[in-house]
N, C-alpha and C positions, 0 to 999 in steps of 0.2 A: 538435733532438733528436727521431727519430724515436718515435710513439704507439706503445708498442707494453703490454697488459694483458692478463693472464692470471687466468683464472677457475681457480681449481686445486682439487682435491678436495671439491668442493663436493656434499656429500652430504643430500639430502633423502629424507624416506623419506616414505612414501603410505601407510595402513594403513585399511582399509575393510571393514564388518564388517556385519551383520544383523541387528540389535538388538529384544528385543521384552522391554519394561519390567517385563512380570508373569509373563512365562513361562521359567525360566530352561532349559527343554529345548533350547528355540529355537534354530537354529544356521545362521550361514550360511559357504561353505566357498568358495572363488577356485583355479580353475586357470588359469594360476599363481598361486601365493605370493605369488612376487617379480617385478619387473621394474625395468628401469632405462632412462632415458632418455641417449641419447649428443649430447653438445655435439659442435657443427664445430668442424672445427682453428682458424678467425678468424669471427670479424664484422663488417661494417663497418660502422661507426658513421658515417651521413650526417651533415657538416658542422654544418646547421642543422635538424639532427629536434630537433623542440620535445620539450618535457617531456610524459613521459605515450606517449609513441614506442612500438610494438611494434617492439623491433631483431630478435628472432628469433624464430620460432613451431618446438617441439619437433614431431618426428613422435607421434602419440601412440602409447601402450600400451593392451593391451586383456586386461583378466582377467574370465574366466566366471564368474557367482556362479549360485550352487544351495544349495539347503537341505539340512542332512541329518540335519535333526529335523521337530519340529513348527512350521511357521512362521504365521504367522496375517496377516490382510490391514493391520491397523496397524503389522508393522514397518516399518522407516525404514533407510533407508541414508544413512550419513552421513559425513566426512569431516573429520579438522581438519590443521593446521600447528603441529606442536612444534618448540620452540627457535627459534620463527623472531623477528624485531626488525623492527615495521613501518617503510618508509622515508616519511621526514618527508610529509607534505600526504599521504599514501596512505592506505586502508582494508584493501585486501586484496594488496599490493603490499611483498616482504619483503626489505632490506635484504641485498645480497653484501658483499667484503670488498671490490670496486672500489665507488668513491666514484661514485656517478651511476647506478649499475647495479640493477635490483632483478631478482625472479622472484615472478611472478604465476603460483600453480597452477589449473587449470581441472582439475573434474570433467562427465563425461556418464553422467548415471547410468539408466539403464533400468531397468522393472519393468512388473508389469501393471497397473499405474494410469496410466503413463506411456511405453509401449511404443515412440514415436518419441523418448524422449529425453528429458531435461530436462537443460540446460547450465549449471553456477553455479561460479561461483569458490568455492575454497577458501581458507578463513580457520584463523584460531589465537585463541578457540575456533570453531570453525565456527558461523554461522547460518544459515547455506544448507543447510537441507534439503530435500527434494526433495517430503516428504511420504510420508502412509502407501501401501506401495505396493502394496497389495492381493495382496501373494501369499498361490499356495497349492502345497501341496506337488509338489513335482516342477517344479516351476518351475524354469526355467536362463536369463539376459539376460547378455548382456557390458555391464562397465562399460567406462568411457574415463576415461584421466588425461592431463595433457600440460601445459607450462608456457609461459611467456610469459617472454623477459628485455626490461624498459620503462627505459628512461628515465626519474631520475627528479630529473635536475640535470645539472649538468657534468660530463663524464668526466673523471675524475683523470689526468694522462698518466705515464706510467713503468709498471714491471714491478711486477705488484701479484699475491697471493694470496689464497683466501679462507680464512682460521682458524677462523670457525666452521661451526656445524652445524646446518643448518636440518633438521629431520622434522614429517614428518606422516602422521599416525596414522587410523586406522579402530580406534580402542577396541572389543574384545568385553568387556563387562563379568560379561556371562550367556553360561549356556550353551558347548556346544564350538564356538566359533568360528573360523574360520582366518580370518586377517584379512591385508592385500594391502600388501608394500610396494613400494614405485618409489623408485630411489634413481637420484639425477647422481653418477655419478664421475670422468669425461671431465675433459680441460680445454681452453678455449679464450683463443686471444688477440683480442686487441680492438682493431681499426685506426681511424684516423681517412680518410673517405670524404671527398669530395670537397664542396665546399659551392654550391650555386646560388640564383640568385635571380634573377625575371622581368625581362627586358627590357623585354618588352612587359604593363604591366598593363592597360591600356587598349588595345584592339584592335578600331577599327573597321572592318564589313564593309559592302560596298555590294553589293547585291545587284542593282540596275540595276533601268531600270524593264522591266515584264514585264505583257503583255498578257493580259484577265483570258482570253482565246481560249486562252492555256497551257493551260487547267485542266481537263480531258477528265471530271473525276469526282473522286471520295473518291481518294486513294492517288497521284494524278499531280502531277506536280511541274516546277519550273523547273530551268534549269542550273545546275550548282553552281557559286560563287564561289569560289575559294581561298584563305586566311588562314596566317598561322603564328603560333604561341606560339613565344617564342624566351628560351628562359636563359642569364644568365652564369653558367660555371662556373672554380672555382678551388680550389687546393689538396686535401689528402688524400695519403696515404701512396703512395709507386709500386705499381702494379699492384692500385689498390683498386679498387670500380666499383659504386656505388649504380644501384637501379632508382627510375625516375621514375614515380608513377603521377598520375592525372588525375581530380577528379571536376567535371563540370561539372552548377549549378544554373540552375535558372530563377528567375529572379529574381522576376518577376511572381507565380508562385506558386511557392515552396519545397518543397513538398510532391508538386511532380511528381512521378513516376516516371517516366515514359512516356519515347518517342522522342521527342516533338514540345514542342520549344518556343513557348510560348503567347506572342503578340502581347501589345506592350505597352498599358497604359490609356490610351496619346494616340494607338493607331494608328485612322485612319475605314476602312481596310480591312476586311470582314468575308471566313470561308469560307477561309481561311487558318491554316498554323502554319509552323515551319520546324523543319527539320533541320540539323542539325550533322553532317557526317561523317569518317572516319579512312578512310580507303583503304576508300571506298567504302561503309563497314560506319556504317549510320546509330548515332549513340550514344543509349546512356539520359541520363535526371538524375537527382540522387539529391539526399540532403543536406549542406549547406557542412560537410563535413567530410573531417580528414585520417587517420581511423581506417583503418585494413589490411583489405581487404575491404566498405568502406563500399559502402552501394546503388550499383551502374553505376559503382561505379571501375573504371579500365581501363587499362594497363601503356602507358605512352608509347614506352617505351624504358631502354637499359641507357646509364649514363655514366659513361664508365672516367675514373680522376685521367690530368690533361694537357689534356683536352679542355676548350677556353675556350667554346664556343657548342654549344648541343644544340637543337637546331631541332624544333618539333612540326607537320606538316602537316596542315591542316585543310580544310575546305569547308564553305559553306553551301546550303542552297535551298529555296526555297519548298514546301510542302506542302498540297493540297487536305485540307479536311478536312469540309469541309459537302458539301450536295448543290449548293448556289450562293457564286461568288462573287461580292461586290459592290467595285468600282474605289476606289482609297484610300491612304495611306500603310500601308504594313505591317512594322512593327519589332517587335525584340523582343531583349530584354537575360538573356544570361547569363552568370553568373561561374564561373571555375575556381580549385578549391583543389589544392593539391600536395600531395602525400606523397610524399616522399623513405624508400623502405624498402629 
């Protein structure tokens, strides 16, 4: 029986206001009003996205907030989620009428205490405030709203709707306030994508032996060896197609960022690192993780349902990294985590 789930009238509202507790002139006012965010016609839901999954990121919305009273630098802008039902093991993470499906709202609120931004999910009641934002009169920042649909179990399969009515509010309690709402009323259907899993979890590279005479300085390097990551793939709806993305760590230290893979603690090698490369483009590390946008994740590729094998081409090679190198064994171990988004 064909996956097929529909997200239907799923109305949330956004309501965001400029609150100041002792002054009730206070007032802050949003061009626009209103805005609404539009779902895609499908999503597809990769085979094995674990729980806790980003399946979709909205485009976000953006309303102007300005004062158009007295404002003073302690108020706060603040945001919560009405009528929303949190989905089981979650915090800020609100139950659809598809079984597995949730909507995580996100604010980015600006002010002049915080003029690059500050980014927190919204809750029901909100605890994420931003803080006091030091305005003063005539002040104007654009906010940002935008939402997240996660994963938050197994997707229920047949034709589903959603009945109720998630909102979320920016309460003015004082004062003439105009307060901001964003509503979903789109609908989308919800496919099942294709499911993969490593062929190769273990992938050893030989890099040969290389004379330490390679090593011209800082930045010079050996030839690159070539390696492949390679997954089975199977099932998902016809004409679905997940992207594959990649983070690779350093094992030795986790906390890399860099390009350069650190040699392991048994290599006698010194004045050495290496690199991993994609069509030539040396890669970062970041941390073992399968979050959307994680440090130096980097898109493998697309995998449409049908396809049984999806091949990743790699390379290795040595990298100067000292002013000397001294002759040795030189290894070094890293692992790759998947995110199917």
């Amino acid at each position: 029986m064909p996956f097929n789930a529909y997200i239907s009238t799923t109305i949330l509202i956004l309501t965001l206001l400029l609150f100041t507790p002792t002054q009730a002139s206070a007032a802050g006012w949003f061009n626009p009003m209103t805005s609404s965010i539009t779902l895609p016609a499908s999503i597809t839901v990769p085979g094995n996205a674990e729980v806790g999954s980003v399946l979709w990121t909205s485009t976000p919305v953006v309303s102007q907030l300005q004062d158009r009273a007295v404002a003073r630098e302690t108020d706060t802008i603040w945001a919560t989620v009405s009528n929303g039902e949190l989905a089981s093991g979650f915090t800020d993470v609100y139950q659809t009428d598809i079984s597995g499906l949730g909507v995580k709202w996100w604010g980015k609120w600006k002010a002049r205490n915080f003029s690059g931004g500050t980014t927190l999910p919204i809750t029901d009641p909100s605890t994420n405030n931003a803080g006091p934002t030091g305005w003063q009169n005539s002040d104007s920042y654009p906010q940002t709203v935008w939402l997240e649909l996660i994963k938050t179990g197994p997707i229920q399969k047949g034709t589903l709707s959603v009945k109720t009515t998630t909102t979320t509010k920016f309460n003015c309690s004082l004062g003439d306030c105009k307060n901001w709402d964003v509503t979903v009323l789109s609908t989308s259907t919800i496919l099942a994508g294709p499911t993969c899993t490593v062929s190769t979890p273990v992938i050893p590279v030989s890099l040969g032996h290389v004379a330490t005479t390679t090593f011209k300085g800082v930045g010079t390097t050996s030839t690159p060896r070539p390696f492949t990551i390679t997954l089975s793939c199977s099932g998902g709806e016809p004409n679905t197609a997940i992207s594959s993305y990649v983070t690779l760590t350093d094992a030795a230290h986790p906390e890399n960022t860099s390009t350069i893979l650190s040699l392991s603690s048994g290599s006698t090698a010194s004045g050495l690192g290496i690199h991993i490369l994609k069509e030539d483009v040396v890669l970062g590390y970041g941390p073992d993780s399968t979050t959307a946008g994680n440090t130096n994740q980097w898109k493998a590729g697309t995998i449409t349902q049908g396809m049984s094998v999806f091949q990743i081409p790699l390379s290795a090679r040595y990298v100067q990294v000292a002013p000397n190198v001294s002759p040795g064994s030189a290894n070094g171990l890293a692992t790759f985590t998947l995110s199917y988004q």
